[in-house]
C-alpha positions as CSV (number, residue, x, y, z in Angstrom):
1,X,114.8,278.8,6.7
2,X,115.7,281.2,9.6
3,X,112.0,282.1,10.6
4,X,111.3,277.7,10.1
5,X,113.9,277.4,12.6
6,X,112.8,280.1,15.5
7,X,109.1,279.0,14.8
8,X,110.1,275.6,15.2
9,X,111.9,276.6,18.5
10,X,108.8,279.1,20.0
11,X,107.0,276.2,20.0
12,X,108.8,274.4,22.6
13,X,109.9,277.7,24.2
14,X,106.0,278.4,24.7
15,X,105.1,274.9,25.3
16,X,107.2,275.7,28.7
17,X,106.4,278.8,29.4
18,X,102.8,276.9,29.6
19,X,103.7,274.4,31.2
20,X,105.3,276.5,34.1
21,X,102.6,278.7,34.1
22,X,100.3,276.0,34.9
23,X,102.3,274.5,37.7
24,X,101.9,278.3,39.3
25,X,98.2,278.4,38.6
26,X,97.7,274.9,39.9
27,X,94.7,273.9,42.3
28,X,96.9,272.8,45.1
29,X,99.3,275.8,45.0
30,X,96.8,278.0,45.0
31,X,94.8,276.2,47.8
32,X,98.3,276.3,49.7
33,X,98.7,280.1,49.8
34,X,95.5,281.0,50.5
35,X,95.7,279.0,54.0
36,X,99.3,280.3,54.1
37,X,97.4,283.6,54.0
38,X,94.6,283.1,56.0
39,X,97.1,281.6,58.5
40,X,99.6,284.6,58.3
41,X,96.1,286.5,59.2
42,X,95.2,284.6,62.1
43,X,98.7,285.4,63.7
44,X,97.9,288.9,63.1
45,X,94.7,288.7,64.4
46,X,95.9,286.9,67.7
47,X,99.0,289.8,68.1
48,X,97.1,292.5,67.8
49,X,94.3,290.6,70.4
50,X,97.1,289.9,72.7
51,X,97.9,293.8,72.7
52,X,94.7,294.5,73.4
53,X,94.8,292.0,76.2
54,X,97.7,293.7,77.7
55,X,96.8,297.5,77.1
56,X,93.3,296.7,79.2
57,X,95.4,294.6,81.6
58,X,97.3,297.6,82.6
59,X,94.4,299.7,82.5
60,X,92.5,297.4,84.9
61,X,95.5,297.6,87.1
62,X,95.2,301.3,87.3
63,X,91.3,301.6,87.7
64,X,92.0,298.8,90.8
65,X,94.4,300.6,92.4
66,X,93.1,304.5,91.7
67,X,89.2,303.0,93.3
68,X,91.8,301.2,96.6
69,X,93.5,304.9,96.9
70,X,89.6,306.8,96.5
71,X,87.7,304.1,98.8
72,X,90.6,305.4,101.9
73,X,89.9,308.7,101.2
74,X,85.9,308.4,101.3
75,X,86.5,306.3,104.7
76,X,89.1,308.4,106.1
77,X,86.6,311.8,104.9
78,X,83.6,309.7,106.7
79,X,85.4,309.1,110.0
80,X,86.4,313.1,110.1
81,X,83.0,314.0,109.5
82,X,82.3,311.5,112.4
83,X,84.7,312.8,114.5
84,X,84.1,316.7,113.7
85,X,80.4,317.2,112.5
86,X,79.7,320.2,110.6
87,X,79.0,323.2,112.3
88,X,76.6,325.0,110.2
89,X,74.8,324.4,106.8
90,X,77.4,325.3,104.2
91,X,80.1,323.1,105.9
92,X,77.4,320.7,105.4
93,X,76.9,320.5,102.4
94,X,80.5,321.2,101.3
95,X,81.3,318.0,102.9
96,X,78.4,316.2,101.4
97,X,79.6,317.4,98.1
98,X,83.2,316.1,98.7
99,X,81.3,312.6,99.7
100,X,79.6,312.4,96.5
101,X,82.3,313.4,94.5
102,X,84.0,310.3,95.4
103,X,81.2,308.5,95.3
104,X,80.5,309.4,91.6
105,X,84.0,309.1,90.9
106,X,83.5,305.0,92.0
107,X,80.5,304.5,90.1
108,X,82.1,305.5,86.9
109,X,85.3,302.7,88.0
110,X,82.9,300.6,88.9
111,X,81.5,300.8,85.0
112,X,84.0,300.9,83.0
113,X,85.1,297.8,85.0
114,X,82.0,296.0,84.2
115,X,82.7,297.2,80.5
116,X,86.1,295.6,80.5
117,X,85.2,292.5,82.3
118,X,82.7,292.1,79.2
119,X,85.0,293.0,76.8
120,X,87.9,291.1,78.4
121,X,85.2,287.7,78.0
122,X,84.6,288.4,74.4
123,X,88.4,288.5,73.2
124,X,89.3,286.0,75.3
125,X,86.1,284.0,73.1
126,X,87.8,285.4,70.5
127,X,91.4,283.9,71.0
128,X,89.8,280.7,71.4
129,X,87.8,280.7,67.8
130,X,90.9,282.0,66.3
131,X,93.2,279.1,68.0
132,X,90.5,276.5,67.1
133,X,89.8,277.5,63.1
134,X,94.2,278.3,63.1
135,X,94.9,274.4,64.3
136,X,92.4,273.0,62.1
137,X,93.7,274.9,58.8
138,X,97.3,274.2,59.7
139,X,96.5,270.6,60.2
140,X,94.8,270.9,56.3
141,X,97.7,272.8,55.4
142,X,100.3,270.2,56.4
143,X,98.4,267.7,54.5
144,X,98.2,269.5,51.4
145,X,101.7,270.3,51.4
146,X,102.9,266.8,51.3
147,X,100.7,266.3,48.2
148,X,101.7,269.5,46.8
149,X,105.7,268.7,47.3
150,X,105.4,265.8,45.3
151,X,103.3,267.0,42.7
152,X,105.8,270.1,42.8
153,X,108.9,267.6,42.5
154,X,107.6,266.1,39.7
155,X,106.9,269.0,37.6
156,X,110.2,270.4,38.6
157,X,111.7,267.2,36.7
158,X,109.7,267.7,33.7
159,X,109.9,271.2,33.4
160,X,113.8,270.9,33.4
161,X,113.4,268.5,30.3
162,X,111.6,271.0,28.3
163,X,113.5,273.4,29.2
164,X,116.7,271.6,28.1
165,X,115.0,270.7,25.0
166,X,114.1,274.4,24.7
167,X,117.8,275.1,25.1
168,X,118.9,272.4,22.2
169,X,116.7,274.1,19.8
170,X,117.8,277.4,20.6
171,X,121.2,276.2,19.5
172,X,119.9,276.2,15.8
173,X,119.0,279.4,15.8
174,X,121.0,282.5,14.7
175,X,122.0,284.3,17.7
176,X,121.2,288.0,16.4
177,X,117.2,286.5,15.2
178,X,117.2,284.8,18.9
179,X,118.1,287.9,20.8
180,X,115.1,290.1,18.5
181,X,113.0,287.2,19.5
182,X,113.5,287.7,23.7
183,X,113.3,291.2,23.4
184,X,110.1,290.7,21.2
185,X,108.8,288.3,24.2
186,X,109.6,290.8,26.9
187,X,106.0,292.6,25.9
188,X,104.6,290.6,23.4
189,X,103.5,286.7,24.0
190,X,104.0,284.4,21.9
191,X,106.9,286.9,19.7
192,X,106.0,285.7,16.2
193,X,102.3,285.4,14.4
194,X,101.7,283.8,11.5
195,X,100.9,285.3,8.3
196,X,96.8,284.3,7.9
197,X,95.0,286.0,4.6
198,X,96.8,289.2,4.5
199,X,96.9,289.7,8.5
200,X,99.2,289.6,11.6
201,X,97.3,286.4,13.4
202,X,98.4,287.8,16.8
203,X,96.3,291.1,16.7
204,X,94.6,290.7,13.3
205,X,95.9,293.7,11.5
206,X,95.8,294.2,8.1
207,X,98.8,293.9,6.2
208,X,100.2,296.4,3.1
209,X,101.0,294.7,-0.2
210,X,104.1,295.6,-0.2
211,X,105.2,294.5,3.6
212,X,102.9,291.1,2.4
213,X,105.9,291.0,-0.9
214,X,108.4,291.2,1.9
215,X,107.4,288.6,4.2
216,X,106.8,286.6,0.8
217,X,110.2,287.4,-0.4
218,X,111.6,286.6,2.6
219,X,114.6,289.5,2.1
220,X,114.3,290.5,5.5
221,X,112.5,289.5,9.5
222,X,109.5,291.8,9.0
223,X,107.7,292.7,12.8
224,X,104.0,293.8,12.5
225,X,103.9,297.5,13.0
226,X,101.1,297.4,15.7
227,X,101.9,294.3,17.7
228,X,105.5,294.0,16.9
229,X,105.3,290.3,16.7
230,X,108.1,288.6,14.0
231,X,105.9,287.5,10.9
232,X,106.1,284.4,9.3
233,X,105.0,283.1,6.5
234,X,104.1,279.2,7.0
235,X,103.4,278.8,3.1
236,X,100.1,277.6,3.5
């Protein structure tokens, strides 16, 4: 009569656990977080863009203002040449070296300007996409959640009635069978498994005769000794 009563009361306990289970696996939820994600990514995406943004901002800043500082010195080193020509060969060419030393130094500027200019056009392209494909998911996102929030509201409601009928058959169960049963359910789902020709039904072991006479007998709660499930012997 014990085991009648707790298998009578897993069934609504599981018919919940189902039921809730399916309102966390359903379409809509699961469409909703994974543009809650993708949005979430998009935001990370567009910070760490906008650091970019502002590391070669303060680069470009420096590059400006070092080529400003070498383009005085190459005029300033071209007027004293002007004014004070080399006397001899090596003084020459010392100075020409000096020149192109500056000159080089410009040229490579010069580059990696160009380079950041490019790359400065291709994440700002970038912001834009992101911007463009983030509005257009949030938009989705907004309308799915009104749907969802309904559909969520009303699931609430009728999980809380099978829950509260899960709770009124829990009442007619002997407190020290319904506490085995929770700690039974804690690794094993669903906790008991019919007795089916000899065999645990919830992993399909074999039973002895003798724990068969027990279940049978119905002297004690008998757990299968390799799933740990409660047997129970429906009489069929």
């Amino acid at each position: 009569m014990q085991l009648d009563t707790l298998w009578q009361f897993m069934q609504v306990d599981m018919e919940a656990d189902g039921f809730e289970n399916r309102m966390r696996q359903s379409a809509n939820r699961q469409k909703l977080i994974k543009q809650r994600d993708f949005l979430k990514d998009q935001q990370a995406n567009m910070k760490k863009l906008e650091n970019d943004v502002a590391v070669m901002q303060d680069r470009l800043e420096a590059i400006q203002d070092e080529a400003a500082r070498l383009e005085k010195a190459l005029a300033s080193l071209s007027e004293e040449i002007s004014a004070n020509p080399p006397e001899n060969v090596e003084d020459a060419q010392k100075q020409s070296e000096n020149v192109q030393k500056l000159l080089d130094t410009l040229v490579r500027y010069e580059q990696e300007l160009q380079k950041m200019r490019k790359d400065a056009d291709v994440k700002d392209r970038q912001q834009k996409e992101i911007r463009v494909r983030a509005a257009k998911t949030k938009q989705e996102y907004d309308q799915l959640k009104v749907t969802y929030d309904k559909e969520f509201k009303e699931d609430t409601a009728k999980l809380q009635r099978m829950r509260a009928r899960t709770d009124e058959e829990a009442k007619k169960v002997d407190p020290g069978l319904l506490g085995k049963y929770k700690n039974i359910k804690q690794h094993c789902t669903p906790p008991m498994a019919k007795l089916v020709n000899g065999q645990c039904s919830g992993c399909f072991m074999s039973l002895p005769s003798a724990t068969l006479l027990e279940i049978r007998n119905g002297e004690r709660i008998v757990e299968c000794d390799n799933c740990g499930r409660i047997l129970y012997d429906a009489g069929e």
